[in-house]
Structure formats: structure tokens, C-alpha cells
PAVOMI-618365 format. One record per residue (C-alpha): residue number from 1; x, y, z. Coordinates in nm, 3 decimals, padded with zeros to 5 digits. Layout:
+-----+---------+---------+---------+
| pos |       X |       Y |       Z |
+-----+---------+---------+---------+
| NUM |       X |       Y |       Z |
...
+-----+---------+---------+---------+
This chain:
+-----+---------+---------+---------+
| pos |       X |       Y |       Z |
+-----+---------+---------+---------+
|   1 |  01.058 |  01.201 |  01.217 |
|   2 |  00.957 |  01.222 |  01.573 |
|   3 |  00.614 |  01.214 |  01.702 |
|   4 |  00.467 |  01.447 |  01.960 |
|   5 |  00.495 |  01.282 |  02.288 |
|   6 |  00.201 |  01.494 |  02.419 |
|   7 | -00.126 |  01.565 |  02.213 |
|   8 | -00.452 |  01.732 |  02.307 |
|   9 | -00.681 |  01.813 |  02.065 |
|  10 | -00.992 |  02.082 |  02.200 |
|  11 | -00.994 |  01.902 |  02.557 |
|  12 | -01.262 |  01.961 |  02.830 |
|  13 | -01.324 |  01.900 |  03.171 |
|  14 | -01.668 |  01.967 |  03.377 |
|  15 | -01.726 |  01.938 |  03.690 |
|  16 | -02.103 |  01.952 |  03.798 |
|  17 | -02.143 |  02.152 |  03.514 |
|  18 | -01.888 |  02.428 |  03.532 |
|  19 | -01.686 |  02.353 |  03.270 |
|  20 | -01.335 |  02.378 |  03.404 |
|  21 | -01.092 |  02.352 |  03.115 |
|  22 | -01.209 |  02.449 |  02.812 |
|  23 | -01.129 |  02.305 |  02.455 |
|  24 | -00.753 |  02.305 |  02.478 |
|  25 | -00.507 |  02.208 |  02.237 |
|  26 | -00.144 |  02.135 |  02.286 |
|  27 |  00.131 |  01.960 |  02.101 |
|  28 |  00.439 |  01.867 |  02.280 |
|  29 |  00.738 |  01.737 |  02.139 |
|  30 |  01.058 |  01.519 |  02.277 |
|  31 |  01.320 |  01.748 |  02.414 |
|  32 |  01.063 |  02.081 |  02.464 |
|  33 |  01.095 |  02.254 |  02.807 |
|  34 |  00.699 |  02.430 |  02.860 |
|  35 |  00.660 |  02.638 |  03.129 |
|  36 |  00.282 |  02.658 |  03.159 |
|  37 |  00.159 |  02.949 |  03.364 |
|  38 | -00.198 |  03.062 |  03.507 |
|  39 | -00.376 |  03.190 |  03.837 |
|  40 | -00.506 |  02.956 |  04.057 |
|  41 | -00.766 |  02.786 |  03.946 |
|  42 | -00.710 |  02.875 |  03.573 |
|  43 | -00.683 |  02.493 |  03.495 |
|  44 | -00.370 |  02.402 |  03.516 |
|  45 | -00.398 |  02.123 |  03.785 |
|  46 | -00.711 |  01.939 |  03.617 |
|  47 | -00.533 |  01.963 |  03.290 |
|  48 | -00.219 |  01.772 |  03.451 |
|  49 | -00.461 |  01.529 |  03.599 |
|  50 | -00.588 |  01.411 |  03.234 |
|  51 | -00.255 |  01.393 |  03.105 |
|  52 | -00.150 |  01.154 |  03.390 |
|  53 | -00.479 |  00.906 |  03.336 |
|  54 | -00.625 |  01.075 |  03.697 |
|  55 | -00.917 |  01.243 |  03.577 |
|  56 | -01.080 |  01.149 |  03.184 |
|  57 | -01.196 |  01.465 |  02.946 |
|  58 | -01.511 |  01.506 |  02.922 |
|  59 | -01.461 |  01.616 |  02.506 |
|  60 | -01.186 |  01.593 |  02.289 |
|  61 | -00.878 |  01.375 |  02.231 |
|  62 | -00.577 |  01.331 |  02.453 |
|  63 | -00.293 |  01.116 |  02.358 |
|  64 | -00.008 |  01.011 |  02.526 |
|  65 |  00.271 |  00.816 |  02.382 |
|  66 |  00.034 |  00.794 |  02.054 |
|  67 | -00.224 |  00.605 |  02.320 |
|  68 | -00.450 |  00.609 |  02.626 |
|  69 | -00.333 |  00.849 |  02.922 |
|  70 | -00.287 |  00.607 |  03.236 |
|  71 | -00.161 |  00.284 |  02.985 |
|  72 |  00.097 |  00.096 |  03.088 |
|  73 |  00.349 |  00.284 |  02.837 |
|  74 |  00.226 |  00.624 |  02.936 |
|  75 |  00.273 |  00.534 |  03.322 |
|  76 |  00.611 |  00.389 |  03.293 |
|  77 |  00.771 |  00.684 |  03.071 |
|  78 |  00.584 |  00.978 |  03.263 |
|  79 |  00.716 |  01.140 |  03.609 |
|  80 |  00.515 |  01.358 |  03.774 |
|  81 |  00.626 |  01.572 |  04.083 |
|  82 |  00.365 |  01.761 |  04.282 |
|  83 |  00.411 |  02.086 |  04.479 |
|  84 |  00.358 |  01.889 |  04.792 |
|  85 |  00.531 |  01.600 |  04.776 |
|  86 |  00.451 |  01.345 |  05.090 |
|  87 |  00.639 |  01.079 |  05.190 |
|  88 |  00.687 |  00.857 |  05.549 |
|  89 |  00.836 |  01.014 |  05.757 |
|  90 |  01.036 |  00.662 |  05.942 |
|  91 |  01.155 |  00.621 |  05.624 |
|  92 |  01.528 |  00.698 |  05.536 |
|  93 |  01.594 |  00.875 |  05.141 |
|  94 |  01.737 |  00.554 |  05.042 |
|  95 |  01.458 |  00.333 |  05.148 |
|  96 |  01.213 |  00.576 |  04.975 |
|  97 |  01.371 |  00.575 |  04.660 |
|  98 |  01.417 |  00.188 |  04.674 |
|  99 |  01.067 |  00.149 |  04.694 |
| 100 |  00.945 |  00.370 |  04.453 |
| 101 |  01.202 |  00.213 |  04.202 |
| 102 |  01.084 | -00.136 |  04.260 |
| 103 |  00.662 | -00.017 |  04.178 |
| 104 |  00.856 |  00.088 |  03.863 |
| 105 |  01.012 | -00.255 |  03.779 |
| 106 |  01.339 | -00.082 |  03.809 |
| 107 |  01.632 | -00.249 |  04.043 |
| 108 |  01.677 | -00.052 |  04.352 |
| 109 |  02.087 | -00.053 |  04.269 |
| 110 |  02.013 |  00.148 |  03.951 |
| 111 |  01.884 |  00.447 |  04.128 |
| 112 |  02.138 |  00.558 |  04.455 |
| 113 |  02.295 |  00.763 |  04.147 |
| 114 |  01.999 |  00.999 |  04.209 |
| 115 |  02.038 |  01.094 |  04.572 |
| 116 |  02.431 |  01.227 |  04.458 |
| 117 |  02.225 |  01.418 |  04.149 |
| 118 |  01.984 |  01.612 |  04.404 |
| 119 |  02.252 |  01.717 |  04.681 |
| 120 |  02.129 |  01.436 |  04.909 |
| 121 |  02.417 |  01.213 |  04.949 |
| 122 |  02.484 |  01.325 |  05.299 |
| 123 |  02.106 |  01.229 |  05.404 |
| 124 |  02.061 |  00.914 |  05.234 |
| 125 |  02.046 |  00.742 |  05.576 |
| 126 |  01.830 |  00.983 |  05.760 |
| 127 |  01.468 |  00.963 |  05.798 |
| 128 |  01.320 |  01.160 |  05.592 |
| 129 |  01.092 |  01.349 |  05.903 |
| 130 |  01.429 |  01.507 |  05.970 |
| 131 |  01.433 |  01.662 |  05.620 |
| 132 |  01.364 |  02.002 |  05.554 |
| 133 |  01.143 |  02.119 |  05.289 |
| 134 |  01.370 |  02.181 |  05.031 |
| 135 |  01.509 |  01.865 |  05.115 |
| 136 |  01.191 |  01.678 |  05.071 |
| 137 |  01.133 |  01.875 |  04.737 |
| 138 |  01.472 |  01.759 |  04.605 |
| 139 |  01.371 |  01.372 |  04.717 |
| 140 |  01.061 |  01.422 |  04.486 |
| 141 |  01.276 |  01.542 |  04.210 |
| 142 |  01.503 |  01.230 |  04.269 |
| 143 |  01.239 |  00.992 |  04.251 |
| 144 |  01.054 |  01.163 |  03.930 |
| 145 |  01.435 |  01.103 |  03.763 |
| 146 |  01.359 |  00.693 |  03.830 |
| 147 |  01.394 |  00.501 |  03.515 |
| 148 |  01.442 |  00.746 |  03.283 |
| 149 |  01.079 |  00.944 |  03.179 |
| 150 |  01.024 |  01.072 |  02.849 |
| 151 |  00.772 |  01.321 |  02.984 |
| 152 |  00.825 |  01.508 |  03.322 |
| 153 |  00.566 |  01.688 |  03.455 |
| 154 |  00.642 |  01.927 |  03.753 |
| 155 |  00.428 |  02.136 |  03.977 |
| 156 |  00.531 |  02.452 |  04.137 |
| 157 |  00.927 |  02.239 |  04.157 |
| 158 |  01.150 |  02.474 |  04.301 |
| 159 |  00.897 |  02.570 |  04.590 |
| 160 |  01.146 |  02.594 |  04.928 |
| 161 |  01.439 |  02.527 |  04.760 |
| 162 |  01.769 |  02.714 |  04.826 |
| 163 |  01.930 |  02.923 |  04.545 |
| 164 |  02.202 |  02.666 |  04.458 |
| 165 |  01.976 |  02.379 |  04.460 |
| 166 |  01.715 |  02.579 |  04.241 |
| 167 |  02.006 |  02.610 |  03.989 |
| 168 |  02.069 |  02.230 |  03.998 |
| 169 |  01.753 |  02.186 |  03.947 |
| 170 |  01.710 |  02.369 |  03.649 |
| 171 |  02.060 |  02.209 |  03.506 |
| 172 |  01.868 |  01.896 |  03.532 |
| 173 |  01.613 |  01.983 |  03.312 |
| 174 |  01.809 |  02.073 |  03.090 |
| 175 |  02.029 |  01.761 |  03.079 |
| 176 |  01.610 |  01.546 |  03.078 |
| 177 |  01.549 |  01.781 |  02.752 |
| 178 |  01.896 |  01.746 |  02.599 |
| 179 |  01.833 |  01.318 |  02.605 |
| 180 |  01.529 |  01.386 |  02.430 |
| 181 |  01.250 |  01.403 |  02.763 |
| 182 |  00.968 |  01.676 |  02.749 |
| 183 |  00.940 |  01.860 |  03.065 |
| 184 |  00.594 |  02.041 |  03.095 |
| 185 |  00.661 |  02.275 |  03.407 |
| 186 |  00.351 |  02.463 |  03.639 |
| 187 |  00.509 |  02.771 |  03.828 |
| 188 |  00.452 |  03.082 |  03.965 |
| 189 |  00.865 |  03.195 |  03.981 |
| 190 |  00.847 |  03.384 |  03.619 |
| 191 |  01.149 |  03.512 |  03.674 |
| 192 |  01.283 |  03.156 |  03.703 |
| 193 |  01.162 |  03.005 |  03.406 |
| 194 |  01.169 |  03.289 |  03.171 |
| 195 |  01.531 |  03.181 |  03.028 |
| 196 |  01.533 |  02.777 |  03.112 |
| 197 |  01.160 |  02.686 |  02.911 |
| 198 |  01.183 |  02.710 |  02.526 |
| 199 |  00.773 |  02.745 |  02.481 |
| 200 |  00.518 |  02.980 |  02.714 |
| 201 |  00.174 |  02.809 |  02.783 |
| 202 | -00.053 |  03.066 |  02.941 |
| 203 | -00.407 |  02.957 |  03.112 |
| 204 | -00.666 |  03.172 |  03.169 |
| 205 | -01.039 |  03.051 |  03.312 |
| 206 | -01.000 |  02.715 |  03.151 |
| 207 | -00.850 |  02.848 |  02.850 |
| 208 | -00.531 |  02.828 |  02.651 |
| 209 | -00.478 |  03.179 |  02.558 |
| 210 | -00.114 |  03.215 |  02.460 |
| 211 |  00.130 |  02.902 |  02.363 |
| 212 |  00.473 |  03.027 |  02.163 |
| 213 |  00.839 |  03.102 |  02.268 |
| 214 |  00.866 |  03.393 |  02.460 |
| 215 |  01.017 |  03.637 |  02.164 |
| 216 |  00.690 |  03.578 |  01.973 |
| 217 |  00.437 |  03.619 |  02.266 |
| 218 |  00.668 |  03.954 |  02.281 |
| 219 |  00.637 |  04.063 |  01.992 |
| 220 |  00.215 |  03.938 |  01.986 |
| 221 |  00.200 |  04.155 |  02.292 |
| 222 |  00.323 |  04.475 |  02.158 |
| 223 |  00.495 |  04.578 |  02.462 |
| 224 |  00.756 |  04.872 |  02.492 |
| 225 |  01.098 |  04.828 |  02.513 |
| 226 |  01.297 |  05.012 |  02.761 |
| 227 |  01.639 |  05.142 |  02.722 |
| 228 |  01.866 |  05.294 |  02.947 |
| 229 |  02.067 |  05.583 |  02.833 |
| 230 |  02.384 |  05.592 |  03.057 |
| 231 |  02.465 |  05.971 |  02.962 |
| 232 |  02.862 |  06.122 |  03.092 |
| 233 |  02.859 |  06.329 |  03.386 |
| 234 |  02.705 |  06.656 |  03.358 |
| 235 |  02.572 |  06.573 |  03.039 |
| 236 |  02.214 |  06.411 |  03.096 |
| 237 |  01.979 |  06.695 |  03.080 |
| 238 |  02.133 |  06.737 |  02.730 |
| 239 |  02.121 |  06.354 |  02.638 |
| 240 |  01.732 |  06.381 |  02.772 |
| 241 |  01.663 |  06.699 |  02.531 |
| 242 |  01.790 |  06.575 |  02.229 |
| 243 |  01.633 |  06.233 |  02.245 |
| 244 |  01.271 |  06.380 |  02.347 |
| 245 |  01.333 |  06.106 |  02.658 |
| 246 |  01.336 |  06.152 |  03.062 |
| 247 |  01.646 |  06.185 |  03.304 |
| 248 |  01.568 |  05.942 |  03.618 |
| 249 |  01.854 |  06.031 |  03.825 |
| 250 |  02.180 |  06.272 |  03.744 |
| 251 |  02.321 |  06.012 |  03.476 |
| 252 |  02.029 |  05.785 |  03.361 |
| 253 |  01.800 |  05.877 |  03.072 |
| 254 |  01.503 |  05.646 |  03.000 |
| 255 |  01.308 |  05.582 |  02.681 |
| 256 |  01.048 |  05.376 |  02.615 |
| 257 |  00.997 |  05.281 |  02.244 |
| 258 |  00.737 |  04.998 |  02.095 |
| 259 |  00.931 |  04.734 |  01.943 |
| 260 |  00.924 |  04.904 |  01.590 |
| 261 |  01.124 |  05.181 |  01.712 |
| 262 |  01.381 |  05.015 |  01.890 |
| 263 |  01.669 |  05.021 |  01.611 |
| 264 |  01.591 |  05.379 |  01.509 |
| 265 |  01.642 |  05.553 |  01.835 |
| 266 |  01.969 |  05.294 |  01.908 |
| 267 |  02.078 |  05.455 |  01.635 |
| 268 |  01.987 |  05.837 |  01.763 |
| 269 |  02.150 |  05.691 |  02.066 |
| 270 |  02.450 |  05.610 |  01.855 |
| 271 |  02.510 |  05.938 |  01.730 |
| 272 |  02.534 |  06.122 |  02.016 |
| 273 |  02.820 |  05.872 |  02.085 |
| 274 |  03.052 |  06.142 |  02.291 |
| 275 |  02.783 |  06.215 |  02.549 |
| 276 |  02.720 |  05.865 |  02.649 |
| 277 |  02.863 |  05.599 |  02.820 |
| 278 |  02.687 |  05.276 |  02.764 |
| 279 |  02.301 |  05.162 |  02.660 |
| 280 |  02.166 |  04.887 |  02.813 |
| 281 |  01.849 |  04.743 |  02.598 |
| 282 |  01.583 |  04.602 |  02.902 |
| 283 |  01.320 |  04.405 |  02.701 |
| 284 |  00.920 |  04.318 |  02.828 |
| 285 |  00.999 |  04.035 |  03.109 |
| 286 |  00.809 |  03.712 |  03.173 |
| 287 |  00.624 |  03.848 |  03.398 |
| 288 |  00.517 |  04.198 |  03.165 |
| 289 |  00.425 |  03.930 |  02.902 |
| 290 |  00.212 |  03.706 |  03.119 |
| 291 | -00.020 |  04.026 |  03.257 |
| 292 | -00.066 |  04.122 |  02.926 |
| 293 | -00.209 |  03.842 |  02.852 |
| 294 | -00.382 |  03.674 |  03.178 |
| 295 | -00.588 |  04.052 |  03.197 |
| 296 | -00.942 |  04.104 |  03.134 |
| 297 | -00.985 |  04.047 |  02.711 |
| 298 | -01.104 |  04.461 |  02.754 |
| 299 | -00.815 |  04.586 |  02.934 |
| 300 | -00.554 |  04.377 |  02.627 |
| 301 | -00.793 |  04.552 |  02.391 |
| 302 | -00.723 |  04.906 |  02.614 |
| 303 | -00.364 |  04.875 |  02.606 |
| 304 | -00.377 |  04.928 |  02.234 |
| 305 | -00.563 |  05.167 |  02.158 |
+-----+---------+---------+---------+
């Protein structure tokens, strides 16, 4: 049986008395892709800070490895990649990651791999002032990836990055979680994460107010489902009528149904099989999921009623 790699157990953090995070509790286990999500300033930062050994709790436990956030095992198995990564600019890609490698206890040889595995083969030589951006992003990812972490922590990861390289950079996630790493991952692209995490960790003021796989913060949430009646031509007014729905444009009817309903009016959509075309099924998104539940406790409590 594995144990978690990451436990906190009703963690705070003040700061001149405003109490910044408050009482949070999180399990993490190996191979678990967490996307953890909040406004500015809901935490998020200050909560990475403890788990890296920066900044101590002020209550609670926090565990690491089974020990002491900032101990030698916790430093040498944890990455962390910032949104801003910084790094001297005379410096070529190669020379940066042969550095960083050797702080690790890690021979500069074993790493080169990693400039191939971010796209930056061609640029190894170059100075990294001459890198873009994305570039520089993808030389932070590269030099998280040194000796193999166990836990990866990355903030806002994919900022200026290119389509492509925001797909590689998601396939090597993946490959960290499929050899067992836990990736805990701050963003703001919801749209991005929403089918390459496995658990949703929502912030709010300090707070941990929503931590489950997306499917079960759907169905907490209560949201509608919205399907899209593709009706044959001529024939949506009459596809509209006898579903109680709405035509949107000359072919499209749309229905919104809570999640209760969904099967029973697929199947009123079945029988009216020789007036429509197709059905596609459009589900509450990442982003309908996290305003639900980042809103004002009232307005949740509204949108029920």
C-alpha cells in the first residue's frame, strides 16, 4: 500500500493577523494530477510555499514524504516551477541546466535528455537572453524534470507557451503521473486542465471549498446539462414544439435539463428519431463548475432555490 506523498491536515497561515489560508486539508497520492484553482489571492501561492519548506503553518500538520517540508528527502524528490521563472541571461540552456543538476547531486551528462524533451535542442547553445518567453517557460519545465521528482508542483505552467508546446507539456505530465509522480498544478487556463488533472482543488479566501474529480463536483453542483437538438431541414419549429425546448437558429433546438433529466428527454429525443439528425450532449465545463463554486456562499444558495 502506498502512502500519500502529500498530507495537510487543517493548515493555517497568518500574516500580521489576517489569517491567509485557513484550516486546509489535502491528501495527495503518487501518480494524482490536481489542478488547484482560485482567484488571486485565494491562497494558493502561500499554500505552495508551506509545502516547499518556504514559509511554516502557523496550525496544523503538513507532511511531506511522511516528514518535515524543506528536509533533505522532501527537497530532493520535489520540483517546483514558478510562473516567472528567472534565469541569467549570459547563460546558454545547457549551462543552466548543468548547474542546476549539479545543486541536485545529479551528473550534468544525465540531464541534456531534457532540453530534446522540451523542444529546446536547437537552443541548447544560445544564451538564454535570446530566449523567448515560452522558451524560458519550457527551460523551467526542463529543469523541474532534473532527477526524477516524485512531487511536481507547477504555477500558472503553460503561461506564453505556443499551442504545440502546451500539448507537450501536458503529455509530460502525464508520462511524471504514469511513473508514479504527483503533479499538483496552479492555473487559470480551465479549459486546459479540465481533461489532463484527475482531482479539482478549488480555493476560495483561504479556504478549500471543493476537492473531487470533476464528474462529482458536477454532479455536487447541480448544474444543467445542455443538449443540442440537430433537427432535419424544415423541421425545427416542430422538433422545438414537441420537446417544450427553443429553436436557436433554422436547425438547432436547445434544451436545458438538470442532470436528473438528462436520460429521459434523450429518450424523447430518441423517439422523434425521423425529424432529427444528430444530438450532441454539452455537459457543465470547468469553468461553469468553478463559478459555481468560487461565488458568494448566498448566490450557490440562490442558484438552488
Amino acid at each position: 500500500m502506498s502512502h500519500p506523498i502529500l498530507k495537510l491536515q487543517e493548515v493555517s497561515k497568518r500574516f500580521a493577523g489576517t489569517e491567509v489560508v485557513k484550516q486546509v486539508s489535502l491528501t495527495v497520492e503518487p501518480g494524482e494530477r490536481i489542478a488547484l484553482l482560485g482567484h488571486n489571492g485565494a491562497g494558493k501561492t502561500t499554500l505552495m510555499k508551506m509545502i516547499l519548506g518556504l514559509l511554516r503553518p502557523t496550525s496544523g500538520g503538513l507532511e511531506v514524504f511522511g516528514g518535515d517540508p524543506g528536509s533533505s528527502l522532501a527537497r530532493f524528490n520535489t520540483a517546483f516551477l514558478p510562473e516567472n521563472v528567472a534565469f541569467h541571461r549570459s547563460l546558454t540552456g545547457d549551462e543552466h541546466l548543468a548547474m542546476y543538476a549539479r545543486l541536485k547531486g545529479v551528473q550534468p551528462a544525465a540531464v541534456r535528455h531534457l532540453m530534446d524533451k522540451v523542444d529546446l535542442a536547437d537552443a541548447r547553445r544560445r544564451a538564454v537572453g535570446t530566449y523567448s518567453k515560452g522558451m524560458r517557460q519550457r527551460l523551467g519545465l526542463a529543469q523541474a524534470l532534473i532527477g526524477d521528482p516524485r512531487l511536481v508542483m507547477l504555477d500558472e505552467p503553460t503561461s506564453g507557451l505556443d499551442p504545440v508546446s502546451r500539448q507537450t507539456f501536458y503529455d509530460i505530465v502525464a508520462e511524471l503521473a504514469d511513473k508514479g509522480a504527483a503533479v499538483l498544478l496552479s492555473s487559470h487556463a480551465l479549459t486546459e486542465v479540465e481533461a489532463r488533472t484527475d482531482r479539482i482543488v478549488i480555493m476560495r479566501r483561504g479556504e478549500l471549498i471543493a476537492d473531487d474529480s470533476l464528474a462529482a463536483l458536477r454532479s455536487r453542483a447541480g448544474l444543467p446539462a445542455r443538449l443540442m437538438v440537430i433537427a432535419k431541414p424544415d423541421t425545427a419549429d416542430e422538433v422545438a414544439r414537441r420537446l417544450g425546448a427553443r429553436r436557436i437558429n433554422g436547425c438547432a433546438v436547445e434544451i436545458l435539463c438538470e442532470p436528473d433529466d438528462k436520460l429521459a428527454r434523450l429518450a424523447a429525443i430518441a423517439k422523434l428519431e425521423d425529424l432529427v439528425i444528430d444530438v450532441d450532449v454539452v455537459l457543465p465545463s470547468l469553468d461553469d463548475v468553478y463559478r459555481h463554486f468560487s461565488a458568494p456562499k448566498q448566490n450557490q444558495e440562490a442558484g438552488h432555490d
